[in-house]
N, C-alpha and C positions, 0 to 999 in steps of 0.2 A: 432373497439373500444368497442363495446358490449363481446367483448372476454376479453380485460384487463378493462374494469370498475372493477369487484370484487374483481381485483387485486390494485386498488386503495389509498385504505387504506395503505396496505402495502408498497408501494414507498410515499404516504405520511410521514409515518415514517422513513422511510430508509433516507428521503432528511431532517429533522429534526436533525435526529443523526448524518451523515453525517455534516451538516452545524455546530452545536452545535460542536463538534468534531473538525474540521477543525478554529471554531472560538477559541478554550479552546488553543487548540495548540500555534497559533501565540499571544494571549492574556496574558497568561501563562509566556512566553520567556519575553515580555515588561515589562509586570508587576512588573514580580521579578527583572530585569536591575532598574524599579524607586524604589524599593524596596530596593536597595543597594546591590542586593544579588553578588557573583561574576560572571563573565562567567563560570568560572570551575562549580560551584554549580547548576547554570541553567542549563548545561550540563546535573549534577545528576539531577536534577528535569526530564528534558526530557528523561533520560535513566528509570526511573521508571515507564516511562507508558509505556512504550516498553516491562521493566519486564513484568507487569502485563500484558500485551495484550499476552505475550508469555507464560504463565502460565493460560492466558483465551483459548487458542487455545488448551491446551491439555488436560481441562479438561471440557470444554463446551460440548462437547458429553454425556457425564455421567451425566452431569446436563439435559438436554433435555432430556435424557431416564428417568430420574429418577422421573420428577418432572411436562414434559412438555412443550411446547413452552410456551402457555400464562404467568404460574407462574414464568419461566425462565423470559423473559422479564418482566414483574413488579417487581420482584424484582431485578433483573439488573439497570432498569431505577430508580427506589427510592434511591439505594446505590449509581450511578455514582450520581443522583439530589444533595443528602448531600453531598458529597464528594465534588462538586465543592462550592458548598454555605459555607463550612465549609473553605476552604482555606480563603476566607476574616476575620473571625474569628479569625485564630491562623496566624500571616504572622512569619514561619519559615523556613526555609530549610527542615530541618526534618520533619517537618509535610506534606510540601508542598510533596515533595519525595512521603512519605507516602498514598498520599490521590491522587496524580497523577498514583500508582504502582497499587490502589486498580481500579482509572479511567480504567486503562489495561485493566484489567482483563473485568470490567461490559462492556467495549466497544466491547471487543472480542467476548463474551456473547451475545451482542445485535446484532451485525452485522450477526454472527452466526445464531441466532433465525430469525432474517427475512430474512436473502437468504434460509434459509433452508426452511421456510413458500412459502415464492417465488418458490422455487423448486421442494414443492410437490404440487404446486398449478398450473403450467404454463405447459402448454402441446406443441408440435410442433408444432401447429399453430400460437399459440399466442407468442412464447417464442423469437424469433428476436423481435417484434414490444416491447416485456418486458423490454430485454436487454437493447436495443434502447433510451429506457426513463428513465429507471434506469441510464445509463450513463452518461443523461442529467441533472438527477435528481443530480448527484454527481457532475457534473461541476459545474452546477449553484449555488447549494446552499453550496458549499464548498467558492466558487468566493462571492459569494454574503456576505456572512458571514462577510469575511475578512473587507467590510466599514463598519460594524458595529464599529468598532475599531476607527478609526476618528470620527464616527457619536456621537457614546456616550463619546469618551474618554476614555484615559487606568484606570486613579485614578478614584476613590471611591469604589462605590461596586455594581455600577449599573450591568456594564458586567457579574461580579458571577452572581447576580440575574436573567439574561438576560441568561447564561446557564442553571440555575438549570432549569427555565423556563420553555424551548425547552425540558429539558430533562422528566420533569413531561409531558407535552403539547405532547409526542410522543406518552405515553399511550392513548390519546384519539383516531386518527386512528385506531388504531389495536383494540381498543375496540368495534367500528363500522365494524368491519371484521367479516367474516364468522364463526359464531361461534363454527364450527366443528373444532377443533386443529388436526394438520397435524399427520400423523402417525409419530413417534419419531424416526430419524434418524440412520443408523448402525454404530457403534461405527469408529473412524479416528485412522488408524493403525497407528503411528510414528516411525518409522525404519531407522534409522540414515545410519547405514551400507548399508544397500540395497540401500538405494537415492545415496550415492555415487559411490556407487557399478556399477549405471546404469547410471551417470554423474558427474564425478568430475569438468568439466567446470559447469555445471550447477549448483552444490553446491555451487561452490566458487561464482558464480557469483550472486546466491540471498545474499550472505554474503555480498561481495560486494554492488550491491543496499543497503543495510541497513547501513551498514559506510556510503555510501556517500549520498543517500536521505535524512536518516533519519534528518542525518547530517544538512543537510539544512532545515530541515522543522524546526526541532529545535531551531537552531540558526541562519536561516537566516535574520529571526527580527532582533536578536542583529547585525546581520553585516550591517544591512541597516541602523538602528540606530544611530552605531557608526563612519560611515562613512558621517552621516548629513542629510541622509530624512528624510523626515517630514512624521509624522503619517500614512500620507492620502498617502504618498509615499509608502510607506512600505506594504499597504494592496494591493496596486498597485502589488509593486514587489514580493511579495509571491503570486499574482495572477496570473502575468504573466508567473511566474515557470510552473504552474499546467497548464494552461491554454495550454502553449505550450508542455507539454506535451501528448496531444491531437494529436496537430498536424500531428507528424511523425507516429503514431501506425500503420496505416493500412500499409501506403508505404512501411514502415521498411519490415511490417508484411507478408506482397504480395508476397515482392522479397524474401523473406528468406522460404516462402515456395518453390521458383522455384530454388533455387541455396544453397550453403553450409551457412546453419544457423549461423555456424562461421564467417563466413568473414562481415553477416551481425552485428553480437554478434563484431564482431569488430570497423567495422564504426561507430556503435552508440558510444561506447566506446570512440574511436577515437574525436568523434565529440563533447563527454562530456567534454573531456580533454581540447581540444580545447577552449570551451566555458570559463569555470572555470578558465582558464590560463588570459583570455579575460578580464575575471573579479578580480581576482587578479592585474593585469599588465595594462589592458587598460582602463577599464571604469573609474578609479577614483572616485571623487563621484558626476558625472553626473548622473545624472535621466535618461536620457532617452538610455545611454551607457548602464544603469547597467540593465534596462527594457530590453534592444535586449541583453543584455550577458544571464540573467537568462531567459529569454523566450527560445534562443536555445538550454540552458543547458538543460533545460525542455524538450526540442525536442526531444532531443539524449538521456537523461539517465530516463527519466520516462520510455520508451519502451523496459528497458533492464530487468524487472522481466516478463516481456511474452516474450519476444526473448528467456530469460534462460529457464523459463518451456517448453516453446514449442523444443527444443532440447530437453531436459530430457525426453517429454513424446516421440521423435523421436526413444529413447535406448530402451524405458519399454516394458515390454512384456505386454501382453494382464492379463488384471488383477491387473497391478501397477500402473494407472494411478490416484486412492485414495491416493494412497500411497504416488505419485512423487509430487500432488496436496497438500495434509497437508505436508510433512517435505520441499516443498521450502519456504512452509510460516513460518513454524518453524527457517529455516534456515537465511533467510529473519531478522525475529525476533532478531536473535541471532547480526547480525550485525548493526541491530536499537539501540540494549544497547550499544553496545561498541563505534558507529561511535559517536555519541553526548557528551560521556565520554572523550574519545581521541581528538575530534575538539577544545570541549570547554578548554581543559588545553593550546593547541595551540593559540587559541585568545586568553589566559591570558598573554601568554609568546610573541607572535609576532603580535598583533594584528586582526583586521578583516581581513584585507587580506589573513590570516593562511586560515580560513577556506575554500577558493577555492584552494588554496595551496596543503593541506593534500587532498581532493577531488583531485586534480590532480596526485599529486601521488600514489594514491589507485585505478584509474583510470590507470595509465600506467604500474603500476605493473600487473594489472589483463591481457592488451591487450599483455604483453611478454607472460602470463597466457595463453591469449587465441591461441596467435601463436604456442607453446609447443604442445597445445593439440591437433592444426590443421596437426601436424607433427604424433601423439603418433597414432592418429584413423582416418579409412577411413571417410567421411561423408556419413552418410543413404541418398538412390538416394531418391528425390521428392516423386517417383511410390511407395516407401516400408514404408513411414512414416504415423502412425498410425491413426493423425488426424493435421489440418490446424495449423496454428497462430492462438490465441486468443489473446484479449484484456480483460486482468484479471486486476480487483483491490484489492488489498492488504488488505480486511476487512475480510477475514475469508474464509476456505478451500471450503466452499459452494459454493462458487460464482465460483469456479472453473468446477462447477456439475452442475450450472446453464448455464454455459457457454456451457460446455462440451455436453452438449445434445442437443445442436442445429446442432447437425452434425451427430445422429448416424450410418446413414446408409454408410458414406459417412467412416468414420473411421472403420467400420466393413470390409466395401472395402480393403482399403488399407492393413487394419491388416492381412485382408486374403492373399495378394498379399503379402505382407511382408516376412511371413509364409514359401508361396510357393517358393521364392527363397532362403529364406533360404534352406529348406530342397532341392532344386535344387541343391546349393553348397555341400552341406553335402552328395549328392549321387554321387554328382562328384570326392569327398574328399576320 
């Protein structure tokens, strides 16, 4: 513990933004539903922080080099602070849109700025026991967040207040950190062509995740809503999603390093469908149905943007793994604007049920997807794949770096052995 104390600060804040974050999202979706907005609209509203978080990934590097972590986060955190305070003020569509696309961007920013703080700061000693509590730190205060929402109530303007809050209140940690600011990160190559180039399953399949997670983080308020839970229900079932996505990461993660990454890319798939179906079709609007549908949806489809990376970085050569790490988040991003846009005209047109609906079938399209491609390529043996499963989250290409080094000796192996059979073939060829 005397190892991660100075790292303190730093996961103080990360669990802030995170929570803050995680509470704007589901708060956000209610609010505008009592506000008369439409679902289609709410849709937009959640597709513009997706804009901006996807327009914060590609240009957070250039801000960091240019200006620094510390000034990079304070002025991050003051723009997302008014941005959310300011929505109470103007209740529009359009503004809301606006002031949610600008959230994007300063959350991209921020999450950015502290794993990459986190990542020149944590060594291989410390850096599992880091991981470890960061993880904890985003379960919890993502979970915790969510009864805020009962506790206070969606009407008034307590809750904006209670973000901008958390958002000011994050500068205080990091301003008790080490006062030496990190050396300023190497620019995040984005190469659209090459990531496909070196996994077309793995492209489609962060797109995917982003239709269909997004999808739900978005609107799965309004579906809980509109099918008859109560408040305190709702913080329930958006917790239960995340929570059970927890659950499967490693198992999933284990077996797909010992056997064809595909087939496990497929179960989980398999098993989102499954769920979704479950929930459209079966739960009704029982509480405790709709709790075990979205908890094992959670199981199966939260696990599927580290199933898709970790195949991509199985293709990459030695040297791409920057590259496969920023554009599946890029990619990722791109299926965050569109899934929330496209779900939410479905609840307008067939109700809440649409929204597991369309998730089911963007779900079984991808698994015809994944079988094509189990035909098109042999799968890389266990012995030649460059580095393990990870359990990545979705805040920024960093955390990918931060992950990624907890293994380098162990990936240098592999890559080397990789290497060598290849060029074995090649002398046989």
């Amino acid at each position: 513990m005397s190892q991660i104390r100075p790292l303190i600060p730093l996961l103080l804040t990360a669990g802030i933004l995170i929570g803050g974050n995680g509470l704007q999202g589901t708060f956000i979706s209610l609010r505008a539903l009592e506000e008369g907005f439409s679902t289609s609209l709410i849709g937009l509203v959640g597709a513009g922080y997706n804009i901006g978080f996807a327009i914060g990934c590609v240009y957070v590097t250039r801000i960091l080099r240019a200006i620094g972590h510390i000034r990079t986060f304070s002025a991050m955190a003051a723009i997302a602070s008014a941005a959310a305070i300011a929505m109470v003020l103007v209740i529009e569509p359009g503004f809301w849109f606006l002031m949610r696309l600008v959230a994007g961007i300063c959350f991209a920013g921020l999450f950015a700025t502290v794993e990459s703080w986190l990542n020149a700061s944590v060594t291989n000693a410390n850096r599992a026991r880091t991981l470890s509590i960061y993880r904890l730190v985003d379960l919890g205060s993502v979970t915790a967040a969510q009864y805020l929402i009962p506790g206070v109530g969606i009407g008034g303007f307590e809750l904006f207040a209670i973000i901008s809050m958390a958002l000011t209140l994050s500068l205080v940690p990091i301003s008790f950190a080490d006062r030496s600011s990190p050396v300023a990160p190497e620019a995040i190559r984005f190469d659209v062509k090459a990531l496909w180039n070196i996994s077309p399953l793995a492209t489609i399949g962060c797109i995917v995740v982003g239709l269909t997670n997004a999808a739900f983080r978005s609107l799965g308020p309004i579906y809980a809503q509109e099918i008859g839970l109560s408040v305190t229900a709702i913080a329930t079932f958006m917790s239960a999603g995340i929570i059970g996505g927890v659950v499967l990461q490693y198992p999933l993660g284990h077996y797909s390093d010992q056997i064809d990454r595909r087939l496990i890319i497929l179960i989980a798939t398999f098993g989102s469908l499954v769920a979704g179906l479950f929930l459209a079709f079966g739960a009704g609007s029982d509480e405790w149905l709709n709790f075990a549908g979205i908890f094992a949806f959670g199981a199966f489809a939260m696990p599927l943007y580290s199933l898709c990376s970790a195949h991509a970085n199985d293709h990459a050569a030695e040297g791409q793994h920057a590259l496969v790490s920023a554009g599946m988040l890029f990619f990722w991003s791109l299926g965050a604007i569109i899934g929330p846009l496209f779900a939410s005209f479905m609840l307008d047109l067939f109700g809440p049920r649409a929204l597991f609906i369309y998730t089911a079938v963007i779900l079984f399209l991808f698994m015809l997807y994944t079988l094509q491609r189990m035909t098109a390529r042999e799968a890389v043996p266990a012995g030649e794949r460059a580095m393990p499963f990870r359990n990545l989250l979705r805040t920024s290409s960093f955390f990918n770096k931060l992950v990624g080094g907890s293994h380098p000796q162990q990936g240098h192996l592999r890559q080397d052995a990789r290497s060598d059979r290849i060029a074995e073939r090649e002398d046989q060829v």
